[in-house]
N, C-alpha and C positions, 0 to 999 in steps of 0.2 A: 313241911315241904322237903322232898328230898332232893339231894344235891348231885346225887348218881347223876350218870349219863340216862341212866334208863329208870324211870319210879316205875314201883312193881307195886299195882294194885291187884285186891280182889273182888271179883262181882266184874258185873256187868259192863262193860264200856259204850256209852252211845255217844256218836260224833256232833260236832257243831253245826253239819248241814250245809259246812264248806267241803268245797273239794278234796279227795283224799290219796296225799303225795305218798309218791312209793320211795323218790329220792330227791333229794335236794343238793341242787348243785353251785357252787358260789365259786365267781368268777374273777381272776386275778383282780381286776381294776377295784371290785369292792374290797379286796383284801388292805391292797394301797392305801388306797381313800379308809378305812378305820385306826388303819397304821398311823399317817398321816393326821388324822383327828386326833388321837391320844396324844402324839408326841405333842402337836399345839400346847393343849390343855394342859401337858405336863409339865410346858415350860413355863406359862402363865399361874400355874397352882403349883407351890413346892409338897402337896400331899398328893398322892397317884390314886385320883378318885377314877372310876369306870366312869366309861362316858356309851354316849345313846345315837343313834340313827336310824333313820327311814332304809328299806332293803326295798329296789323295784327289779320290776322281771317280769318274768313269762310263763305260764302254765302249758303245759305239751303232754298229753296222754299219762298224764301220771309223774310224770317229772316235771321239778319247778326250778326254772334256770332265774339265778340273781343276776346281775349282769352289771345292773348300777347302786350307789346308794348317796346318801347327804345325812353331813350331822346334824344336831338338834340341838339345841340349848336347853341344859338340865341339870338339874341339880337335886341334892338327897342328902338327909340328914344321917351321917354314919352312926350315932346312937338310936333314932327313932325308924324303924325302915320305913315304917306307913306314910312318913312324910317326904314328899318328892313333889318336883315343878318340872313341866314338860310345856313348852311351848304350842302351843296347837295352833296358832295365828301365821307364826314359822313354817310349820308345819306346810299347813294348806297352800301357802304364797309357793315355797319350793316346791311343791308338786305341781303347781299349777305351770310354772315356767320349765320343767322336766318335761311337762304334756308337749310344749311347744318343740321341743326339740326330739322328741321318740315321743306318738302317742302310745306305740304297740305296747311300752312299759308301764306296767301298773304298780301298785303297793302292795306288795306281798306279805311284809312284817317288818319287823326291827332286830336291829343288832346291839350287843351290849359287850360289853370288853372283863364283862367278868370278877373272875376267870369262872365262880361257878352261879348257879341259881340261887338268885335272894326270895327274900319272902315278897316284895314288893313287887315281884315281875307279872304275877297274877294279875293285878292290879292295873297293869300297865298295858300284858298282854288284853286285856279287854278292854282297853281305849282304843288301840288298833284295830279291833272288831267293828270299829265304825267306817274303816276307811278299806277292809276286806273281809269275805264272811269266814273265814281261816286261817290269820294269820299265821308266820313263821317268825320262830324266836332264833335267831342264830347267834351261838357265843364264839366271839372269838379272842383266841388267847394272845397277846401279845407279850408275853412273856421271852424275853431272850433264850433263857434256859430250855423254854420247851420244845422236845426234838419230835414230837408225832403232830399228826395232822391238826394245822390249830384254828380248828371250825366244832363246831355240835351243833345241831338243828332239834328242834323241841318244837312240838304242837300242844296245845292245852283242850284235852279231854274231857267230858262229863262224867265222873263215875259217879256210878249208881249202886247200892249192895242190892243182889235180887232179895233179900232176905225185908229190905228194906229200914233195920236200923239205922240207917243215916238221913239224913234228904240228900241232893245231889249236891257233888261240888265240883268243882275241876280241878285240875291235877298236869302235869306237866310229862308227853311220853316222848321218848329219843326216835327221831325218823335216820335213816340212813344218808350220811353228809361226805360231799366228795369236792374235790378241787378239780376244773376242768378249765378249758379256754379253746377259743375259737383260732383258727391259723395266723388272723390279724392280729390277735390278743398274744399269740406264742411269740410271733415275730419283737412285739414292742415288751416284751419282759426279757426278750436275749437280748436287744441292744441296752436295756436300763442294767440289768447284770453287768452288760459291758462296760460300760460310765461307772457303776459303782464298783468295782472290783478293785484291789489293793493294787498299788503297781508296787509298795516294798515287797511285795510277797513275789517269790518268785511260782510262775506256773506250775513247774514242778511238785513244790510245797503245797500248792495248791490244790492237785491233783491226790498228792497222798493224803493231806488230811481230808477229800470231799470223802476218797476212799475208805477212811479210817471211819466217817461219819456213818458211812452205809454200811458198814459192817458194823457197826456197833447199833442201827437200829435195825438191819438183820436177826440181832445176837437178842435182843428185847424183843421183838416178833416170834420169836423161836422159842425163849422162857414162857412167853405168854399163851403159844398154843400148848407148852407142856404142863401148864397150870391147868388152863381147860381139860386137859384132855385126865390129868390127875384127879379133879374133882369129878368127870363124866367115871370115871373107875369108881370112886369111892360112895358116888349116888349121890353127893351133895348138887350134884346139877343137871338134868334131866341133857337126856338125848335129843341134841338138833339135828335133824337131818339135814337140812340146809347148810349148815356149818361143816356135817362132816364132810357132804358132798364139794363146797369146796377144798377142803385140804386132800381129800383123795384128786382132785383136780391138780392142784397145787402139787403133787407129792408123783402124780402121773407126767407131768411136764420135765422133773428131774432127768437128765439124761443118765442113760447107763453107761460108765465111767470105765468098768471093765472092756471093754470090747476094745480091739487090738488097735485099730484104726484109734482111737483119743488115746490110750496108752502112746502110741509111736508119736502123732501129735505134739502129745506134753512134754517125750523126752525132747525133741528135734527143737521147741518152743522153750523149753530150759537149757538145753545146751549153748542157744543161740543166745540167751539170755545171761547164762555165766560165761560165755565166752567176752560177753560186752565188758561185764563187769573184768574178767581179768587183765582186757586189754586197758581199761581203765586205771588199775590198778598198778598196770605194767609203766603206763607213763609217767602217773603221779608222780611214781620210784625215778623213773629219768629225770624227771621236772625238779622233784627235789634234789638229790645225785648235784645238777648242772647247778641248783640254788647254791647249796652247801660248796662247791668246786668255787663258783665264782665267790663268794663269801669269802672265802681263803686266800684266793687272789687277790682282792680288795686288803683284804688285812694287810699281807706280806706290804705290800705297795707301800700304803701307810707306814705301816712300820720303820721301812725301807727310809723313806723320807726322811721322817721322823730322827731318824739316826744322822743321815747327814743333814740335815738341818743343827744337831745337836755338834757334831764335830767339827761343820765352819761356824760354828758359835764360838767353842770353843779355842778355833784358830785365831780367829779375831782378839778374844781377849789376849792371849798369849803376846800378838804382838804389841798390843794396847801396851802391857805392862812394861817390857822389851822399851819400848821408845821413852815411857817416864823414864826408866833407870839407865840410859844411855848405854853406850856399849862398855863392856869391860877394860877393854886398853886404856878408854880417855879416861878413866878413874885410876889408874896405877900412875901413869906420865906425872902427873904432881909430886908424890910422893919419894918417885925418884930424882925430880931437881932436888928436891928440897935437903936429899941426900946430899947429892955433889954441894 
């Protein structure tokens, strides 16, 4: 079984007789709800096993929107993969009470957390064959680390060789997988950002690193078309039309940078931009200047003190001793009776 995004078979391909998706679309709230399922699981199992769900939705001219899903109780043996327990009693009861609340949603397929295709998914993707004539495999990655889109959609094919050495089997082929949402669905993923968002962090901070994030999967988008387009040079990989046709899209969209009008723009747009920073710069210098000033002032003061505190200390001893040893006269008068 291959683990690619895409298994690259040869011979013939004949479909299951289900419907045939041209994109598959998976919708915040199911994203949540697998998120949410994993971290359960992971805090009840200290080993980070993949876990399993039901995916409901809607079919619409060729595009199949996910929109809800529910987990599943399951389990798999990490040595044996053939062995695995999927609840189907589960199953049915939560679909049954999902009907009650949206019937328009049906069973499209299942999700699995991955991160890539096992040999056991065969196996599983054709028990869901009982509950739609097509199902959808979508994996998704929950992985912290991973920075690109963390969904893939797979449907499981018949191939056939026309030559006929094989019998048929099925096989697993990559359909086109996108992240979308409805205006209601945008609005309730800006207010949960909102709730969840650091408050030690300042916005600011915020800001540059979201920036530093998109330019860095900018920067990996840009290696990967020049890998494509490296290999489309050397023949190791056949001309897509399709593919080129969008990056000449892509590449027509660029504004042209030279033309005098963005030139005078970007000075007027930097100028005003290093003017900030210099004024910025300019206060710091004040701000520090008055810190250090008063810092000095503070010292002397102290200091100040310091010293006469220390000199009527030392006045007071003085006359401390002065009163034990009595004055000088009264100590000679003795001396001169004792004369006479």
């Amino acid at each position: 079984m291959a683990d690619t995004k895409e298994a690259k078979v040869e011979g013939k391909i004949v479909g299951t007789g289900g419907p045939a998706y041209e994109e598959v679309v998976v919708h915040p709230l199911v994203l949540l709800s697998v998120v949410d399922h994993y971290r359960r699981v992971e805090e009840d199992d200290s080993e980070k096993k993949r876990v399993v769900g039901v995916l409901l939705g809607e079919y619409r001219k060729g595009r199949l929107d996910i929109t809800s899903s529910y987990a599943l109780p399951f389990e798999e043996d990490e040595k044996d993969p053939t062995i695995w327990f999927l609840d189907h009693s589960y199953l049915e009861t939560m679909y049954r009470m999902f009907r009650r609340i949206n019937a328009k949603e049906k069973v499209v397929g299942w999700y699995s957390t991955g991160p890539k295709l096992r040999e056991s998914d065969l196996d599983m993707h054709e028990l869901f064959s009982n509950y739609h004539p097509n199902p959808v495999l979508v994996i998704v990655d929950v992985r912290p680390e991973n920075m690109d889109i963390p969904t893939s959609a797979y449907l499981a094919e018949n191939e056939i060789r026309e030559d006929g050495t094989q019998r048929e089997q099925k096989t697993f082929i990559h359909v086109p997988c996108s992240i979308e949402a409805f205006e209601a669905e945008e609005i309730g993923v800006e207010h949960l950002l909102r709730d969840v968002k650091d408050n030690t962090v300042s916005t600011l901070a915020t800001k540059v690193s979201e920036k530093i994030k998109s330019l860095q999967g900018l920067e990996q988008r840009l290696k990967e078309i020049k890998k494509y387009m490296e290999y489309v040079v050397d023949g190791t990989l056949p001309i897509n039309h399709e593919i080129m046709g969008h990056l000449q899209d892509s590449f027509n969209l660029l504004p042209n940078l030279n033309l005098e009008e963005y030139v005078k723009a970007f000075a007027v747009k930097t100028n005003d931009m290093m003017l900030v920073i210099y004024l910025s710069s300019l206060i710091r210098s004040v701000l520090a200047l008055h810190n250090l000033i008063s810092n000095k002032v503070v010292n002397k003061e102290a200091e100040r003190e310091a010293d006469e505190k220390a000199a009527g200390k030392g006045k007071e001893e003085k006359k401390g001793s002065e009163s034990k040893d009595g004055p000088p006269s009264a100590k000679e008068e003795p001396a001169e009776e004792k004369k006479k």
